[in-house]
C-alpha positions in Angstrom: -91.4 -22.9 -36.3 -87.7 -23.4 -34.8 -88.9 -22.4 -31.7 -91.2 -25.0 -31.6 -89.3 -27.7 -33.2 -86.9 -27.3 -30.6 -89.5 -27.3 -27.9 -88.7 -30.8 -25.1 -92.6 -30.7 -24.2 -93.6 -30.7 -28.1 -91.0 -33.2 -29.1 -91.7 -35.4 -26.2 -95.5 -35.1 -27.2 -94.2 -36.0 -30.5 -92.9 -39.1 -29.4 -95.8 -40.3 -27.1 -98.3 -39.9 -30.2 -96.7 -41.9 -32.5 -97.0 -44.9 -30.1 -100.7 -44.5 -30.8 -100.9 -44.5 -34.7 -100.9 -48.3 -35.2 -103.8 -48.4 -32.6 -105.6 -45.7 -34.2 -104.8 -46.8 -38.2 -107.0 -50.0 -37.0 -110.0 -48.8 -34.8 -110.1 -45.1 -35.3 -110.4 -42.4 -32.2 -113.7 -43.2 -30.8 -113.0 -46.4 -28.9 -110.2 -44.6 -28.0 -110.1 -44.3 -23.7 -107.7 -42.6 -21.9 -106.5 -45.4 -19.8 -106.0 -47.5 -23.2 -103.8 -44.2 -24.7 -101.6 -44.0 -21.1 -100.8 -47.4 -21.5 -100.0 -47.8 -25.7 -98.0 -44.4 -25.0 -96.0 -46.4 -22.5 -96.7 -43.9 -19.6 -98.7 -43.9 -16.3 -102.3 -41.6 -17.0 -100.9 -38.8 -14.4 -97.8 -38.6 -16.8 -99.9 -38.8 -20.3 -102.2 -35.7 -18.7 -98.8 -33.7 -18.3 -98.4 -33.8 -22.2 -102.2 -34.5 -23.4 -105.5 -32.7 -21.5 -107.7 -34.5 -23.3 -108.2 -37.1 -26.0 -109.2 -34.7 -28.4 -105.7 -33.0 -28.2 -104.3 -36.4 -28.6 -105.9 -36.5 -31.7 -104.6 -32.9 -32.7 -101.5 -34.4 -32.7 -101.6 -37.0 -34.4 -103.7 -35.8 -37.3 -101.4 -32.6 -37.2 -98.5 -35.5 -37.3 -100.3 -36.9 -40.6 -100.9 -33.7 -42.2 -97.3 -32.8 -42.0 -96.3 -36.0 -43.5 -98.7 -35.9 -46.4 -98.1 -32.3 -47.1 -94.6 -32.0 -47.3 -92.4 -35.6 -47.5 -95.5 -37.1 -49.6 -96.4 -34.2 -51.9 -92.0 -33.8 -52.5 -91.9 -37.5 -53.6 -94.6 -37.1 -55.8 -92.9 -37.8 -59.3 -92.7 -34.0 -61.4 -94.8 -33.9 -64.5 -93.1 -35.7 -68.0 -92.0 -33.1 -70.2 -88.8 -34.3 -72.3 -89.4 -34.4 -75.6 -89.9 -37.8 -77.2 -88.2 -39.7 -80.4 -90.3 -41.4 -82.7 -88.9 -45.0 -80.5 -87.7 -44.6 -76.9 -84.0 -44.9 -76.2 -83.5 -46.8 -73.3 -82.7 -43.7 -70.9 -86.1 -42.7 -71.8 -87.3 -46.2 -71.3 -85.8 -46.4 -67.5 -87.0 -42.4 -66.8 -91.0 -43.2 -67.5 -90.7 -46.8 -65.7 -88.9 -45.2 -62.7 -90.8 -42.3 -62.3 -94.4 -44.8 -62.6 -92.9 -46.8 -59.7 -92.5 -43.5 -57.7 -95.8 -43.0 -58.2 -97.3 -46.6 -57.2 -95.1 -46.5 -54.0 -96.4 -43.2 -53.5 -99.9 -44.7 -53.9 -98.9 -47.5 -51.7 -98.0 -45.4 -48.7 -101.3 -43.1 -48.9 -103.6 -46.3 -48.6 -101.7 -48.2 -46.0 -101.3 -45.3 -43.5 -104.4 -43.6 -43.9 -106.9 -46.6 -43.4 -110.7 -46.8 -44.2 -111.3 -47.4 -40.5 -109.5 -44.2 -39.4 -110.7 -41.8 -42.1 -114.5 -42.9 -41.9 -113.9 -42.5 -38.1 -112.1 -39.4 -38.1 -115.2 -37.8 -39.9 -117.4 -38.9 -37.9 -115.9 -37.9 -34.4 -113.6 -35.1 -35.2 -114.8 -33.2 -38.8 -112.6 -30.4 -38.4 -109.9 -32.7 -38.4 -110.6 -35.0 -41.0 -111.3 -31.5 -43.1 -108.0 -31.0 -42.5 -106.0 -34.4 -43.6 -108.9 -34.5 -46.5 -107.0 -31.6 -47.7 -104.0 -32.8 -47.8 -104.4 -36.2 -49.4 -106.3 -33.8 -51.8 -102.7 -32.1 -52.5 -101.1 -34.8 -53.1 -103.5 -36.9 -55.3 -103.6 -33.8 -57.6 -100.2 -33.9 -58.0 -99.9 -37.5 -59.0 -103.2 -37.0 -61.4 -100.9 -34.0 -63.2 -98.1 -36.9 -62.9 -100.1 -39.4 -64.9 -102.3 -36.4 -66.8 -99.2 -35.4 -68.6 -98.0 -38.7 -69.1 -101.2 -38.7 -71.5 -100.7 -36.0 -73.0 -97.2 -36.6 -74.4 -98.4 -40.2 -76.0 -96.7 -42.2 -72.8 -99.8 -43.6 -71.1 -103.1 -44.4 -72.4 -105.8 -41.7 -71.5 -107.1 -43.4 -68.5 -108.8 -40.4 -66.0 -106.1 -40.0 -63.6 -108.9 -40.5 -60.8 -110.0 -44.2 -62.2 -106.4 -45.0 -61.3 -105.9 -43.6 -58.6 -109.0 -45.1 -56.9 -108.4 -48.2 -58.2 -104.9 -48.4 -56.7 -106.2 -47.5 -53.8 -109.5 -50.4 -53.7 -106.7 -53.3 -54.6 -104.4 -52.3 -52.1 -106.5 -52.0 -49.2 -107.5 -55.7 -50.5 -104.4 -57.2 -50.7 -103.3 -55.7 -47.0 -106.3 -58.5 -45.6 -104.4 -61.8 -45.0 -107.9 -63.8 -44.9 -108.4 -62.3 -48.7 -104.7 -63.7 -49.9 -105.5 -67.0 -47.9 -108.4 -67.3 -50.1 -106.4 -65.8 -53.5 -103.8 -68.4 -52.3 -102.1 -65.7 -52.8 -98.3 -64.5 -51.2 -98.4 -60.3 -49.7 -95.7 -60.0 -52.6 -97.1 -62.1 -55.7 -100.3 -59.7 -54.7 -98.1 -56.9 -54.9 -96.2 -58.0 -57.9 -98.8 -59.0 -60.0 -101.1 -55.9 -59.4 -98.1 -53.7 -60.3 -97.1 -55.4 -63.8 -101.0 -55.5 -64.3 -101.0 -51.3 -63.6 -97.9 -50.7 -65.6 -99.6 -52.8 -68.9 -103.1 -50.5 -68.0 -101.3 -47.2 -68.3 -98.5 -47.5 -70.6 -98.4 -47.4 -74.4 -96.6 -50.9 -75.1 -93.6 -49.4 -76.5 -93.2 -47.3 -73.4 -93.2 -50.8 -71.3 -90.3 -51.8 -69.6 -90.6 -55.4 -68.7 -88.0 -55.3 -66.1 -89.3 -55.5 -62.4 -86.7 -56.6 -60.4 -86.1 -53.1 -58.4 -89.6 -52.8 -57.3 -89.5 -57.2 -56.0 -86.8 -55.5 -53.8 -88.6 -52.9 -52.5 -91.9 -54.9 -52.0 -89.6 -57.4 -49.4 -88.5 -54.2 -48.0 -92.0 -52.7 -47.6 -93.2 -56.3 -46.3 -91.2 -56.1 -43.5 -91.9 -53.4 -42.0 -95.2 -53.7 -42.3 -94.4 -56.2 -39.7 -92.2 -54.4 -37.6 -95.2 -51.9 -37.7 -97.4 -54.2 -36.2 
């Protein structure tokens, strides 16, 4: 793996494919040409073949790139299953360690629906099936962890015994909705009163009202934050 990492041709390829995942987050690999990669890569199309044969190994690459992501940095910030033991009223440590670790899972959530789009995962299926078997499996990985996340925040009288799946799906439909600008026009709606208002709707779905910390002035931070480089994205 070292080997690899350490590689100038792989991490050059590493740095060309990227270029392509806003492209590719919006229409998918099938519209895909060659001429249109060369040129969102940055490169002439007799520099892009040095690095990429074909399109399909472009979309190795990325997927590969994806995989990785989901696998390891998404599956590690997946909040651990709740296990303290509880007193008959939450203290307020208590109090901030359930509210915390429900954020981690909503931004975690957040990031699976914005970089893995409908367009590129209905696409991906469709033109390359190995791959999308691939990413399928882990999204899979990480999904079950959050389910055990919110599954044992059930089962010690924190959250109200939603199915972990309902949520998860939900999350995921709302999201995807609020990321259209013509459906906030219409909501007369801000990105971040979407975002903030979904969110305290979520945390009042799942927790037990004593659980509920009102407090939400982290996660207006990290919306602006998120906002913006959504932007820079584009």
């Amino acid at each position: 793996m070292s080997e690899t990492v350490c590689d100038p041709l792989f991490e050059k390829r590493e740095k060309l494919v990227m270029r392509l995942m806003p492209y590719v987050q919006k229409n998918g690999f099938s519209s895909l040409k060659m001429d249109d990669a060369a040129k969102y890569m940055d490169i002439s199309k007799p520099t892009m073949y040095k690095y990429f044969a074909s399109k399909t190994e472009i979309a190795e690459s990325l997927i590969d790139k994806f995989v990785l992501y989901v696998s390891h940095q998404m599956l590690a910030e997946a909040p651990p299953k709740l296990s303290p033991e509880l007193q008959s009223q939450p203290t307020a440590e208590e109090l901030k360690f359930y509210n915390e670790s429900f954020a981690i899972a909503f931004k975690l959530t957040i990031k699976l629906s914005f970089y893995l789009t409908d367009v590129l995962l209905q696409d991906l299926n469709a033109s390359y099936p190995d791959l999308y078997a691939k990413l399928a499996g882990a999204i899979e990985l990480c999904k079950n962890k959050l389910a055990d996340y919110f599954n044992s925040g059930i089962a010690l009288g924190v959250f109200y015994p939603i199915h972990a799946g309902l949520y998860l799906t939900q999350s995921d439909l709302v999201f995807r909705k609020i990321l259209d600008p013509k459906w906030l026009m219409l909501q007369n709606m801000t990105m971040k009163q979407a975002l903030m208002d979904f969110y305290k709707s979520m945390k009042h779905q799942v927790f037990y009202e004593k659980w509920l910390d009102e407090d939400n002035s982290v996660m207006g931070a990290y919306f602006d934050a998120l906002i913006a480089g959504m932007r820079a994205y584009e």
